[in-house]
C-alpha positions as CSV (number, residue, x, y, z in Angstrom):
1,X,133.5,65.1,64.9
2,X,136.1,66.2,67.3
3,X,135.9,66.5,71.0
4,X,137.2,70.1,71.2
5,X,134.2,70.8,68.0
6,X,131.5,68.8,70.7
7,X,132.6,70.9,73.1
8,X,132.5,74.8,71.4
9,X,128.9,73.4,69.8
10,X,127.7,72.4,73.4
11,X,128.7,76.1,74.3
12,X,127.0,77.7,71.8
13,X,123.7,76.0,72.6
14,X,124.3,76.8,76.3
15,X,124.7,80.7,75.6
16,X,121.6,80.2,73.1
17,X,119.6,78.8,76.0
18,X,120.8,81.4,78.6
19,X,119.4,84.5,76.6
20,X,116.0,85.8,76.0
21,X,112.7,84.4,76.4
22,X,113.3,81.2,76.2
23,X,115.5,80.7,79.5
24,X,112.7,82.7,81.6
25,X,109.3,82.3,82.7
26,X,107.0,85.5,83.2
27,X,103.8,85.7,85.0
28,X,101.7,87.8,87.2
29,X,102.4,87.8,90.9
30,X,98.9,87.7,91.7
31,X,95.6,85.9,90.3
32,X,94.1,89.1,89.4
33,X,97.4,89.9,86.7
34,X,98.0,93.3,87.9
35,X,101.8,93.9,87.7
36,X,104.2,93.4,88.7
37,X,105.2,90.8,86.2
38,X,107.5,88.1,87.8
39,X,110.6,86.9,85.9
40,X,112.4,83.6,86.6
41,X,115.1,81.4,85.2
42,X,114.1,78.3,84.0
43,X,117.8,77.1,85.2
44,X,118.4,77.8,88.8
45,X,121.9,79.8,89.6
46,X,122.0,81.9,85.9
47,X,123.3,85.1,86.6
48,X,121.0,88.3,85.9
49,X,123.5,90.5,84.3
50,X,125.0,87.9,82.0
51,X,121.1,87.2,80.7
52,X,120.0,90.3,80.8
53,X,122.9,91.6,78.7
54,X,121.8,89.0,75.9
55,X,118.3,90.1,76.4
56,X,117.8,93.6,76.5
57,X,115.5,94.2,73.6
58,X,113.2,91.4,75.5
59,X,113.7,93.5,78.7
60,X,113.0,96.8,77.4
61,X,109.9,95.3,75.3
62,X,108.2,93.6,78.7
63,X,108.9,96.7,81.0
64,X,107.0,99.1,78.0
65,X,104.3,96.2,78.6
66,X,103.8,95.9,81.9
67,X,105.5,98.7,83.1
68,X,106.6,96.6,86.4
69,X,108.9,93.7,86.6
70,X,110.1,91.4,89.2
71,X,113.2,89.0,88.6
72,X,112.8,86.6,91.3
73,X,115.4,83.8,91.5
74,X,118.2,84.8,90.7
75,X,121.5,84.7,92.7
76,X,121.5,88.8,93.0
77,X,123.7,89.0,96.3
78,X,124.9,92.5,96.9
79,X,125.4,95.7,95.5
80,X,127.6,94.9,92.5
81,X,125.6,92.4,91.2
82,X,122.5,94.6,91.4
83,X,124.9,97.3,89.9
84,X,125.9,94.8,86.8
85,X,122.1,94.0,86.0
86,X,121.4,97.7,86.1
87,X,124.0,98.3,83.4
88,X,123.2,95.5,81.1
89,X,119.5,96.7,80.5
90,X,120.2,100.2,80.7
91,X,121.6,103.2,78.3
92,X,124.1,105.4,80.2
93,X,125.0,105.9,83.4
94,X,122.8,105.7,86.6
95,X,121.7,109.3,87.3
96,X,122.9,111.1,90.8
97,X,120.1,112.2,93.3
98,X,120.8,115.8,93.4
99,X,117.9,118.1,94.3
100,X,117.2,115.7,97.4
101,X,114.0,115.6,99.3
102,X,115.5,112.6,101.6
103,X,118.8,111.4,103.1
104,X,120.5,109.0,100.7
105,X,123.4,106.7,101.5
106,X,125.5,106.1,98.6
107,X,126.6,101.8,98.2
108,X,128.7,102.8,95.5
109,X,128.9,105.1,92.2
110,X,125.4,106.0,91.8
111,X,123.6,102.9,93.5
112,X,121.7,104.4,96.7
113,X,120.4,103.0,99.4
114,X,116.6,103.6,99.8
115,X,115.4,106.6,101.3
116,X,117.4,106.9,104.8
117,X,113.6,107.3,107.1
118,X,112.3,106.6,110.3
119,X,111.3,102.4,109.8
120,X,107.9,103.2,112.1
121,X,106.8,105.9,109.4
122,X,105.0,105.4,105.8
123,X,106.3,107.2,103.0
124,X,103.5,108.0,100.7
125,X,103.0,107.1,97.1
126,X,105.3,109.1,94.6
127,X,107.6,109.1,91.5
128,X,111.3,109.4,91.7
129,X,111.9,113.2,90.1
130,X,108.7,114.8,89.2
131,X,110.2,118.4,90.5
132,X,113.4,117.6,88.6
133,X,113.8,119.0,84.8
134,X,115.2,115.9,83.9
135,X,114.1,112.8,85.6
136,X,114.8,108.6,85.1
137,X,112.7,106.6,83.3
138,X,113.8,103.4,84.7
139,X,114.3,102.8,88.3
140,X,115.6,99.4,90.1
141,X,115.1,98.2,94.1
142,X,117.2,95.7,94.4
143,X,116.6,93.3,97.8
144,X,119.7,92.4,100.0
145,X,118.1,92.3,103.3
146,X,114.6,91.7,103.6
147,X,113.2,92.7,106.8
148,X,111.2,90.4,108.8
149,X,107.9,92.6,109.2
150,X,106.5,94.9,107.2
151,X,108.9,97.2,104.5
152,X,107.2,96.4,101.6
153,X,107.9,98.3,98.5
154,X,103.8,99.0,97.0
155,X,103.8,100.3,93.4
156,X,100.8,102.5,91.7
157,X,99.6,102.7,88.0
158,X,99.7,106.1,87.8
159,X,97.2,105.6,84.7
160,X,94.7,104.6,87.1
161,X,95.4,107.0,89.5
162,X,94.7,109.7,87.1
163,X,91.6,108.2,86.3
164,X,90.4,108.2,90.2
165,X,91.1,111.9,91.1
166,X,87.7,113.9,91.0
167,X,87.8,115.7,87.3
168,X,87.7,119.2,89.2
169,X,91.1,118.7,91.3
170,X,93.0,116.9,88.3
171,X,91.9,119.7,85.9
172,X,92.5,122.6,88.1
173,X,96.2,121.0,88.6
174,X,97.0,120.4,85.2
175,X,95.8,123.7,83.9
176,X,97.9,125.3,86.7
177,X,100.9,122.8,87.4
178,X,102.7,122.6,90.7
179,X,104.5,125.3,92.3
180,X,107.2,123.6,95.4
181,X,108.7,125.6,97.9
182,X,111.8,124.0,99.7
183,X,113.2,125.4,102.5
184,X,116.9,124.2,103.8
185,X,118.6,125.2,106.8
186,X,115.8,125.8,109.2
187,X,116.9,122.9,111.4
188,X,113.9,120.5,109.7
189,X,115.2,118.2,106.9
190,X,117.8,118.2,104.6
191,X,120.3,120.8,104.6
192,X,120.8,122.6,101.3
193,X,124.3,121.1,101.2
194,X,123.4,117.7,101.5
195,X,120.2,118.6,99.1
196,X,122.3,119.6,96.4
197,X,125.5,117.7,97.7
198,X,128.1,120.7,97.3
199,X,129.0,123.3,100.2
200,X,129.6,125.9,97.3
201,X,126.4,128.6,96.8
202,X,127.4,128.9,93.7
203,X,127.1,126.0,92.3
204,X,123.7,125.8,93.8
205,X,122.8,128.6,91.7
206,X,124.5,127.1,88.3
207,X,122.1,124.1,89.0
208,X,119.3,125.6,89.9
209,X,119.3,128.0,87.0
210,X,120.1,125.2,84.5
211,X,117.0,122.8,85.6
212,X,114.4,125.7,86.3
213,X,114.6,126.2,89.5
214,X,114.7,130.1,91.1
215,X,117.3,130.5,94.5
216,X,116.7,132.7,97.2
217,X,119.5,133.2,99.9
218,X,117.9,134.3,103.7
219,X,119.7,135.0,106.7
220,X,121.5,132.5,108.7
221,X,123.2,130.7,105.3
222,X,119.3,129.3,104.2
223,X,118.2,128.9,100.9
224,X,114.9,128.6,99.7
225,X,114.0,127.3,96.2
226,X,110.9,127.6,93.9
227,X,110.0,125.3,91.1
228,X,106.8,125.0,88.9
229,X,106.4,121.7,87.6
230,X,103.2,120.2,85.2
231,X,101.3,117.7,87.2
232,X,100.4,115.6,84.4
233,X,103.2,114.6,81.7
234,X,102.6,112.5,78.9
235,X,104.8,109.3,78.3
236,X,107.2,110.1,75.6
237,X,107.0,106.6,74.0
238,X,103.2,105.6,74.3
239,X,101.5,109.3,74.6
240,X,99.6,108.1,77.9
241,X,98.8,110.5,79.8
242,X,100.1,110.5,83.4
243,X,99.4,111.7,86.8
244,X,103.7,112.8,87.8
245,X,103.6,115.0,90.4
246,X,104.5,115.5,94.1
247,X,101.6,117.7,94.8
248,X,100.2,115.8,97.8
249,X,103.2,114.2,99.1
250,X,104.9,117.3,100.0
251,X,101.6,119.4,100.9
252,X,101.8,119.9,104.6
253,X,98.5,118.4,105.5
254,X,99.6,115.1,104.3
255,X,102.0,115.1,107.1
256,X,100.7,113.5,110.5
257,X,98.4,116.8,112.0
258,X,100.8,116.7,115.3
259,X,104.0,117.1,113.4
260,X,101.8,119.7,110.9
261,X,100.8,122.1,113.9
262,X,104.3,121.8,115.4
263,X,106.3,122.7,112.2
264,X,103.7,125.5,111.5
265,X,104.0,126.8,114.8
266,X,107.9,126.5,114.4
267,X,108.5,127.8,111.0
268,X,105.2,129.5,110.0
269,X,103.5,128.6,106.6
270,X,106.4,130.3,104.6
271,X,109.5,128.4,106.2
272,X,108.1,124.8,105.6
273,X,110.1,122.4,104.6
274,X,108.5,121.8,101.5
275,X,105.1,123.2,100.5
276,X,103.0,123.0,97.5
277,X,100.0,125.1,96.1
278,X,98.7,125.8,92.5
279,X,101.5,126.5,89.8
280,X,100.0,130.3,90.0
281,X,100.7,130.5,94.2
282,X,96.8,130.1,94.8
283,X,96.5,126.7,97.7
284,X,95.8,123.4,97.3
285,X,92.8,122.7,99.6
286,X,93.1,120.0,102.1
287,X,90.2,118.3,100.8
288,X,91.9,118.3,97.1
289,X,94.9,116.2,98.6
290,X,93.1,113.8,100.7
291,X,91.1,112.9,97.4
292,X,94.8,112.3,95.2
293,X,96.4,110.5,98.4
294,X,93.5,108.2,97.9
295,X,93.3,107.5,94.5
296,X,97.2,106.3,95.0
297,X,96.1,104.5,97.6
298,X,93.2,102.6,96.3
299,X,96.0,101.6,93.8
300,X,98.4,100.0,95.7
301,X,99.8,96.5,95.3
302,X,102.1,95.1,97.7
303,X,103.9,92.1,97.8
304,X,106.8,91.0,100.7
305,X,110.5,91.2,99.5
306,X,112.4,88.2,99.4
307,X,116.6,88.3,99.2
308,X,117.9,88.5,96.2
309,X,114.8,90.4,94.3
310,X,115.3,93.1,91.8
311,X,112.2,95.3,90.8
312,X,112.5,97.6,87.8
313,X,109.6,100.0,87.2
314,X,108.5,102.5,84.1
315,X,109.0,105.6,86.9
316,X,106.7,107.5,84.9
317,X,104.1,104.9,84.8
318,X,103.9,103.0,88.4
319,X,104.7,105.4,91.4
320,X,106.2,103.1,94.3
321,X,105.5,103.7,98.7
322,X,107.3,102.3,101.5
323,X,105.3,100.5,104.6
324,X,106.1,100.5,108.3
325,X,109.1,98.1,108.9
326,X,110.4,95.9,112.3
327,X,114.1,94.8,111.9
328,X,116.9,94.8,109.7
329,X,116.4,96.1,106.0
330,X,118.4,96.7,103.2
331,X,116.8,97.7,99.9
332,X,119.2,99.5,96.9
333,X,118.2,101.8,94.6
334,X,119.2,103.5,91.0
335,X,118.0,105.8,88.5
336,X,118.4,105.3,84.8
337,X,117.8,106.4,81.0
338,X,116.9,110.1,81.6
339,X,113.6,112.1,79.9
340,X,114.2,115.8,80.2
341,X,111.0,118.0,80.0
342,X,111.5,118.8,76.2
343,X,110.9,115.1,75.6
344,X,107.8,114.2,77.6
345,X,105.2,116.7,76.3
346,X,103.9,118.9,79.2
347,X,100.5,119.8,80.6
348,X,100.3,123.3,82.8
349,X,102.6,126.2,83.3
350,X,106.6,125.6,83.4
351,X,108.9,127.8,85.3
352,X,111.6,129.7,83.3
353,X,114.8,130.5,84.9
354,X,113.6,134.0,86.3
355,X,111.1,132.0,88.0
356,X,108.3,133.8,85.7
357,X,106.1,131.0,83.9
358,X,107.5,130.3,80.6
């Protein structure tokens, strides 16, 4: 046998080793094997993308399973090498945050920085896109800074969290959807040019109109928008059934009840920021929201970020949080493989275009 014939064998069984299941271990973070799953090479320093690239089918077959993974490990130092994994297991594109309810601060072509938000404030228990027509099905946190208090990233089975709501509330809301009211330009939150990232009205309205969302132009160059979302969807792979809404996290008395008096008195109930009620206009009671804020609550796992950590979730089924944070912390964040309305069935009223319910 020759030496250069040693050799390509040597790199075949190299290349054989570095894909799939074989060259990783997987096992629940904690005792009790709720997700998420953790992924590690067996040989330290493999690079993600490169085995991920030769394992996709294995990739896409454990998310469906456990609908949360951590690869924990691996050399993932910055942005592009988060972006390269993100491609390899992926089909498309990353998706743009248009329609934003937060400040985003793009790392480079469609890999985001996580939410842009005050580091002594919570954000509550959601899924990326619920009020969009088309959302991702898979999104990735990727870990480049990891701060040194607090800033964890918890994660929800929303399957469990539609099974804790009290049967009145979670049948009320899916018979009637979600109605959102957004209001830009009032000098709280985003503007509607950074919302919808264009300074041109008109392409607001294109937008809007193509992804079910009703405009209206006010004085003093605000907009305010209307959408009427289902709060329960149904995952367009395994037919679960899925509590995918924001209905408590942009209700106004999930909000601290200083900041919700101030911005009340400021703005009155119609100028809000955002607002929610019933997909027919009628409210949300106060005591329906605290009972959905605690069933994601009573869900959460939490685990501390370490450098280098990449977390993929099934965004329909595990809604993710962010906890109070003391120093530096850099988390990045992407959007993949959309599902459009038409291909997760829907539960509850849909808005058409005119803003009638279609």
């Amino acid at each position: 046998m020759s030496a250069q014939f040693s050799r390509v064998g040597t790199v075949r069984r190299a290349l054989r080793s570095a894909a799939g299941p074989d060259a990783v271990t997987i096992e629940p973070l904690t005792a009790d094997g709720n997700p998420p799953m953790v992924v590690r090479p067996k040989e330290p320093g493999t690079d993600l993308a490169t085995w991920a690239a030769a394992s996709k089918e294995w990739v896409a077959d454990a998310l469906l399973e456990h609908r949360a993974l951590l690869f924990r490990g691996w050399p993932v130092a910055d942005a592009p090498g988060f972006q390269r994994f993100v491609a390899a297991v992926s089909d498309g594109e990353p998706l743009q945050y248009r329609d934003r309810s937060t400040p985003r601060d793009e790392v480079s072509q469609n890999v985001y920085l996580s939410t842009t938000y005050p580091a002594a404030e919570r954000i509550e228990p959601h899924n990326e896109g619920t009020y969009w027509s088309t959302w991702p099905q898979k999104l990735f946190f990727g870990c480049l800074i990891a701060p040194p208090v607090g800033g964890e990233t918890p994660i929800i089975d929303n399957r469990k969290v539609i099974e804790r709501i009290p049967v009145a509330v979670r049948e009320r809301l899916e018979r009637l959807g979600v109605r959102y009211v957004r209001n830009y330009n009032s000098g709280f939150g985003l503007t509607w040019q950074e919302g919808y990232q264009t300074d041109s009205r008109a392409d607001v309205d294109r937008y809007a109109a193509a992804n079910g969302t009703v405009t209206e132009w006010l004085e003093g160059d605000r907009l305010r928008t209307v959408q009427i979302r289902p709060a329960v969807r149904t995952h367009p792979v395994t037919g679960e059934k899925l509590w995918f809404n924001h209905a408590g996290f942009f209700h106004i008395s999930s909000r601290d009840p200083q900041m919700r008096e101030a911005l009340v008195e400021a703005l009155g109930e119609d100028g809000l920021p955002t607002t929610t009620t019933h997909g027919d206009g009628s409210p949300i009671a106060d005591e329906d929201v605290r009972a959905i804020n605690e069933a994601y609550r009573a869900g959460e796992i939490a685990f501390r970020w370490e450098v280098g950590d990449v977390m993929m979730l099934d965004n329909m089924s595990m809604a993710h949080a962010r906890r109070p944070y003391e120093g530096d912390r850099k988390i990045v964040v992407a959007m993949t493989d959309p599902v459009s309305g038409e291909d997760a069935t829907q539960s509850g009223p849909a808005v058409a275009a005119d803003g009638e319910e279609a």
